[in-house]
C-alpha positions as CSV (number, residue, x, y, z in Angstrom):
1,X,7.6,39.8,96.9
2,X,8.3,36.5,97.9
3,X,9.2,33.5,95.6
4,X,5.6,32.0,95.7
5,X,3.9,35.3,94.9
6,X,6.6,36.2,91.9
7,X,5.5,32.0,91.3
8,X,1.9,32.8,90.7
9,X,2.5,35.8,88.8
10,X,4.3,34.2,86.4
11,X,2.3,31.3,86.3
12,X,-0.8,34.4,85.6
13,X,1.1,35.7,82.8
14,X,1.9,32.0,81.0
15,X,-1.9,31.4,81.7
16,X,-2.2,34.4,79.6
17,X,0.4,34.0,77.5
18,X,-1.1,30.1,76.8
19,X,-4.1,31.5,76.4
20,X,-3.8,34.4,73.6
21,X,-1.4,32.0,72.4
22,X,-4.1,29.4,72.0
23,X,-6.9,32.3,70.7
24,X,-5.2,34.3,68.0
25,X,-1.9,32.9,67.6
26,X,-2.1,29.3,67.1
27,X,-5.1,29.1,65.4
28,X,-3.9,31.1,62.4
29,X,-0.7,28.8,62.4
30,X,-2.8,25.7,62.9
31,X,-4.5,27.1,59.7
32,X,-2.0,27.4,57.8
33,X,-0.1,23.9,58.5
34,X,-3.6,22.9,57.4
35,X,-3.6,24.4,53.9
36,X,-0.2,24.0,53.3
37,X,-0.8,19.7,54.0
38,X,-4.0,20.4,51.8
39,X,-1.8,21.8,49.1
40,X,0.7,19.0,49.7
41,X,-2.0,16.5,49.2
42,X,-3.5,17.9,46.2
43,X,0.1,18.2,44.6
44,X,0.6,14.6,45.4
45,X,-3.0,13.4,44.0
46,X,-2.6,15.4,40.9
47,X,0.8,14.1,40.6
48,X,-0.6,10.8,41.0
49,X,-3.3,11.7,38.5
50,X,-0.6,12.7,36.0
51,X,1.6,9.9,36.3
52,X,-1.8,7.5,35.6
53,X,-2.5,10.0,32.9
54,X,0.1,9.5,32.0
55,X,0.2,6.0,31.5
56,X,-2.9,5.7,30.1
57,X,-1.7,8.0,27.1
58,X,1.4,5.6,26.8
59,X,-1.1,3.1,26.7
60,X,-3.4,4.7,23.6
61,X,0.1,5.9,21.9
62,X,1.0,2.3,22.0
63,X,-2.3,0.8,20.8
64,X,-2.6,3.3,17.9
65,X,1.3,2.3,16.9
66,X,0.4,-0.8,16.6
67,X,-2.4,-0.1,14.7
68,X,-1.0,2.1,12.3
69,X,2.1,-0.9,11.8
70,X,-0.5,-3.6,11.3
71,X,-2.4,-0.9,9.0
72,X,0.8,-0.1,6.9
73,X,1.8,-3.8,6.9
74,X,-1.5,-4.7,5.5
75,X,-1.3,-2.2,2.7
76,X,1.9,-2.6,1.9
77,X,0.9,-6.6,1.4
78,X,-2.2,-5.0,-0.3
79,X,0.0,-3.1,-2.6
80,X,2.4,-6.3,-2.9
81,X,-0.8,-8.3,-3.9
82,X,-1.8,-5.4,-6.8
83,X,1.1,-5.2,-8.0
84,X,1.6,-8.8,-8.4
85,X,-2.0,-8.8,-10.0
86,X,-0.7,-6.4,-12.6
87,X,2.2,-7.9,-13.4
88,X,0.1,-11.0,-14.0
89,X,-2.5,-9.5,-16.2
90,X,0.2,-7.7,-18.1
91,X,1.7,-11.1,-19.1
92,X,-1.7,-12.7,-19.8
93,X,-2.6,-9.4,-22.1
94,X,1.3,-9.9,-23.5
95,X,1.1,-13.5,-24.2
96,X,-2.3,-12.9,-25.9
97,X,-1.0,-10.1,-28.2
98,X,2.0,-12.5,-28.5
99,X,-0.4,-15.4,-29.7
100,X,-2.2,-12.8,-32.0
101,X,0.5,-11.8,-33.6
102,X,1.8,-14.8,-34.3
103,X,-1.8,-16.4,-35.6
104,X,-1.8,-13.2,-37.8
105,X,2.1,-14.3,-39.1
106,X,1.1,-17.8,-39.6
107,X,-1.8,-16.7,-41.3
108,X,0.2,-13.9,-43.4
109,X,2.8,-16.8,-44.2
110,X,0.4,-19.2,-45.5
111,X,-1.6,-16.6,-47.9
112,X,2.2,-15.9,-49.1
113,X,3.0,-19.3,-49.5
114,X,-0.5,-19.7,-51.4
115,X,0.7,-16.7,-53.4
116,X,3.9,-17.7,-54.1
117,X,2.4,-21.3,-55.5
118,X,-0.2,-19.7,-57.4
119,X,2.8,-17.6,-59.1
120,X,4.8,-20.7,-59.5
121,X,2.2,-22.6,-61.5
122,X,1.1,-19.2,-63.4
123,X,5.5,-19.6,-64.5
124,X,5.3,-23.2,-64.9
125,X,2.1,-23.3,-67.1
126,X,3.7,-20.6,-68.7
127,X,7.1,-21.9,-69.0
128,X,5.1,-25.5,-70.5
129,X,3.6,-23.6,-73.1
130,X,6.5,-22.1,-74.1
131,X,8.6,-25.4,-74.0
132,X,5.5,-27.2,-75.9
133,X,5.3,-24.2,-78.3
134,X,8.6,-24.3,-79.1
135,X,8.4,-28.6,-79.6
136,X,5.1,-28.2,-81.4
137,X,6.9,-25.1,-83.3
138,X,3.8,-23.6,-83.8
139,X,2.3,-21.0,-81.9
140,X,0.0,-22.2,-79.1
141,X,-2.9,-19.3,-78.5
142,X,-3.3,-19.4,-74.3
143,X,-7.1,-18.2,-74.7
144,X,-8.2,-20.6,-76.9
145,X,-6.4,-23.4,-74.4
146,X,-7.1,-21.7,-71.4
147,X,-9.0,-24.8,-69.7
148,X,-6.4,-26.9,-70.5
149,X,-3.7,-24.8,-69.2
150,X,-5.9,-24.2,-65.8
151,X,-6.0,-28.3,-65.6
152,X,-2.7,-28.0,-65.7
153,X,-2.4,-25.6,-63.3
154,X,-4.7,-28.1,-61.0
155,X,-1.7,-30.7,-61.6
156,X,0.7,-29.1,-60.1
């Protein structure tokens, strides 16, 4: 066999070659660079989705933070406020017992201090009959002068 014979021969068998190459060999390959790229892709676009997922939930955390800081701010100064409030009406009910208390004192002291006059004239008329029975020396009957001993009375 010459060179161009053993040429073509070989150039018959990578025609072949080529072609089962190109019918069961490199489609199945081809295939499979396909679906791996597919998979590739999809790993990357989920990934993508995640991270934006991702975000988005660091967004909501972030908003409902900041909600639940301006909540507990707002009932902490809600709480401030009531408390304040309470304080408040405690001392307005204190002061009003307080003023009770001593109206009912004052009162108390002048009813005593009526009391304690009323005693003091009952001694004095008492203590001016004596001293007049004992001048007069002659008893002085406190019934039968009762009117003039409650003028007396009046007098002082």
């Amino acid at each position: 066999m010459s060179i161009n014979a053993t040429l073509i021969v070989q150039m018959i068998v990578f025609a072949i070659l080529v072609w089962f190459t190109m019918k069961f060999v490199w489609p199945p390959i081809t295939a499979a660079l396909d679906e791996r790229a597919k998979k590739i892709a999809d790993g990357l676009s989920a990934a993508d989705k995640a991270k934006a997922d991702l975000a988005s939930a660091n967004q909501r955390v972030e908003q409902q933070l900041s909600a639940a800081r301006t909540d507990a701010q707002k009932r902490l100064a809600d709480a401030d406020r009531l408390a304040q409030q309470t304080v408040e009406e405690a001392k307005g009910r204190a002061n009003e017992e307080a003023a009770k208390i001593i109206a009912a004192a004052k009162a108390e002291a002048a009813q005593e201090s009526v009391k304690a006059r009323e005693a003091l004239r009952d001694q004095v008329a008492a203590l001016a009959v004596k001293g007049a029975e004992q001048i007069l020396r002659k008893e002085v009957n406190p019934s039968v002068h009762a009117d003039l001993l409650g003028r007396l009375k009046t007098e002082l």
